[in-house]
Kinemage of the C-alpha trace (Angstrom):
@kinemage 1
@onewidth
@group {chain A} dominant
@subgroup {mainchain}
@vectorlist {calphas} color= white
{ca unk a 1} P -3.446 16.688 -5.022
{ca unk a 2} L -3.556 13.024 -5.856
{ca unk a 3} L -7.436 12.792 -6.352
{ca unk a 4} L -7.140 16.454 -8.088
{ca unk a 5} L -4.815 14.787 -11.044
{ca unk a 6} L -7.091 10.960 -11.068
{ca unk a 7} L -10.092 13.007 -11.291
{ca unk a 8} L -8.735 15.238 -14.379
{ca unk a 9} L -8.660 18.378 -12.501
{ca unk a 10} L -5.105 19.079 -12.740
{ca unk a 11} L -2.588 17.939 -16.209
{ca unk a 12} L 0.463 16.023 -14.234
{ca unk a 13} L 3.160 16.500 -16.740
{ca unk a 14} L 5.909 13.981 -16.057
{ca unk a 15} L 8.658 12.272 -18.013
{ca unk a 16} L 10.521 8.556 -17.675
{ca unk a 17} L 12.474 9.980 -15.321
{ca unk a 18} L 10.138 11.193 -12.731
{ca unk a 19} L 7.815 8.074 -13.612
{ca unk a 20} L 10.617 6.045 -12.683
{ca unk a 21} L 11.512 7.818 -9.206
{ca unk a 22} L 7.444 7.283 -8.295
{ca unk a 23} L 8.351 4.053 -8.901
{ca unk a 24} L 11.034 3.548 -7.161
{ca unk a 25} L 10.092 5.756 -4.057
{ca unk a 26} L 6.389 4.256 -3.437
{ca unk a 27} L 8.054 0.761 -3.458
{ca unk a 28} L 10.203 1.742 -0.486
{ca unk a 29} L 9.909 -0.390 2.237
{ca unk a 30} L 8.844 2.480 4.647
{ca unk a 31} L 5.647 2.783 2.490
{ca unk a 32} L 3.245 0.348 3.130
{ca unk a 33} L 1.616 0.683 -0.285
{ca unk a 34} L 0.090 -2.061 -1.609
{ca unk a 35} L 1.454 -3.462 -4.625
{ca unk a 36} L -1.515 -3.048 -6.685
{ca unk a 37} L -2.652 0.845 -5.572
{ca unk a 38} L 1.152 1.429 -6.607
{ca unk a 39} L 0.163 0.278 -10.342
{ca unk a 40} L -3.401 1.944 -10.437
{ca unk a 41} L -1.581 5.414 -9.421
{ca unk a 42} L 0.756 5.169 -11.980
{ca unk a 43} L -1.639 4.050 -14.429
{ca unk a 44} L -4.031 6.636 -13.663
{ca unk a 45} L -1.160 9.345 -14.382
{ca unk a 46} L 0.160 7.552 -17.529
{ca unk a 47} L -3.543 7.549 -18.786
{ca unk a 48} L -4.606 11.116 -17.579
{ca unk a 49} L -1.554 13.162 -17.909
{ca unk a 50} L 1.094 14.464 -20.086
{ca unk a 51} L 4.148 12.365 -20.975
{ca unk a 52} L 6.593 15.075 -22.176
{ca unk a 53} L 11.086 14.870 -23.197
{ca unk a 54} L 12.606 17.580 -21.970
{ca unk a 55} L 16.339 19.180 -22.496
{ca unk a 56} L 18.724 19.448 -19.690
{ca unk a 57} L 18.529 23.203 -18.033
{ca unk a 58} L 21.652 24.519 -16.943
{ca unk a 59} L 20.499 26.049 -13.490
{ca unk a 60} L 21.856 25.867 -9.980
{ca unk a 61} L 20.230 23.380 -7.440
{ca unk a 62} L 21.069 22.325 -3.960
{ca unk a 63} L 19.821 18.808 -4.321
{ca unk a 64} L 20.704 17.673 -8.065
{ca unk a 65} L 17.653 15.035 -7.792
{ca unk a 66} L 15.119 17.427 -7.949
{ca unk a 67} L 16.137 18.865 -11.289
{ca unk a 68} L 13.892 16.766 -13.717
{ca unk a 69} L 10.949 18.348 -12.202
{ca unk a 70} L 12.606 21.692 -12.896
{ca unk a 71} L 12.824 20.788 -15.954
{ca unk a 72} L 9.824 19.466 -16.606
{ca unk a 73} L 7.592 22.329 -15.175
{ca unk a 74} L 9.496 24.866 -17.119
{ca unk a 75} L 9.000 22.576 -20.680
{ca unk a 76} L 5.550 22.498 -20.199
{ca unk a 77} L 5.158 25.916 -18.562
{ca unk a 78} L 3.256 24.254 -16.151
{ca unk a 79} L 3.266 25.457 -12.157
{ca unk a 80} L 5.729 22.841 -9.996
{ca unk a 81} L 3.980 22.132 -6.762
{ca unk a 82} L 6.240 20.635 -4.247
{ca unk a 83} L 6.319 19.822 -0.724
{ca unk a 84} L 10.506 21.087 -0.457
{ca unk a 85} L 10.722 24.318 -2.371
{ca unk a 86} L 13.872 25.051 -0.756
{ca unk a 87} L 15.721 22.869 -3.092
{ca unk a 88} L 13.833 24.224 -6.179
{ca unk a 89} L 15.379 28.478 -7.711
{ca unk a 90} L 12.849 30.657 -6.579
{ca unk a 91} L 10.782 31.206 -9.157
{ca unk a 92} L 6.831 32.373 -9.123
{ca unk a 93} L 5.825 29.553 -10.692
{ca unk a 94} L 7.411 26.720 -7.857
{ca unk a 95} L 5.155 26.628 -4.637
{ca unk a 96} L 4.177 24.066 -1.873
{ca unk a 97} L 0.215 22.314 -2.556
{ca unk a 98} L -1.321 24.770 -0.114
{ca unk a 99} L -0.177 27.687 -1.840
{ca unk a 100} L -1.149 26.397 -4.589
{ca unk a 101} L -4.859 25.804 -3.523
């Protein structure tokens, strides 16, 4: 999925908010990321997707954190591909990468 969105094959659309929780979660100490692949990921999304500002949607989720990507997906009408889909509505257009491909 990674290579798909570097490579141009798939538009990531993202906003501060989910920027800063790639941030925030590849810098985990349970990653072993290197500092600098950390940057040329986010780079390469900055540079090759879609920066977008979305409005809150009022709509129920079990874990509140995974709203801005709700949000976001439904903005751009863009498909959400995520690897927890249980937290996400059920809606046609959230699915996991493999259903997806």
């Amino acid at each position: 999925m990674v290579r798909c969105v570097l490579e141009g094959d798939l538009t990531m659309c993202y906003d501060s908010r989910i920027m800063a929780e790639y941030t925030d979660v590849l810098h985990r100490p349970e990653f072993p990321f290197e500092t600098s692949d950390i940057h040329g990921l986010l780079d390469g999304i900055k540079q090759r997707g879609l920066s977008v500002v979305v409005p809150k949607i009022e709509v129920a989720f079990t874990d509140d954190d995974d709203r801005m990507f709700y949000e976001v997906a439904v903005f751009c009408k863009a498909t959400l591909i995520t690897g927890n889909t249980r937290h996400s509505p059920e809606k046609p257009f959230i699915m996991t990468a493999s259903e997806f491909f």
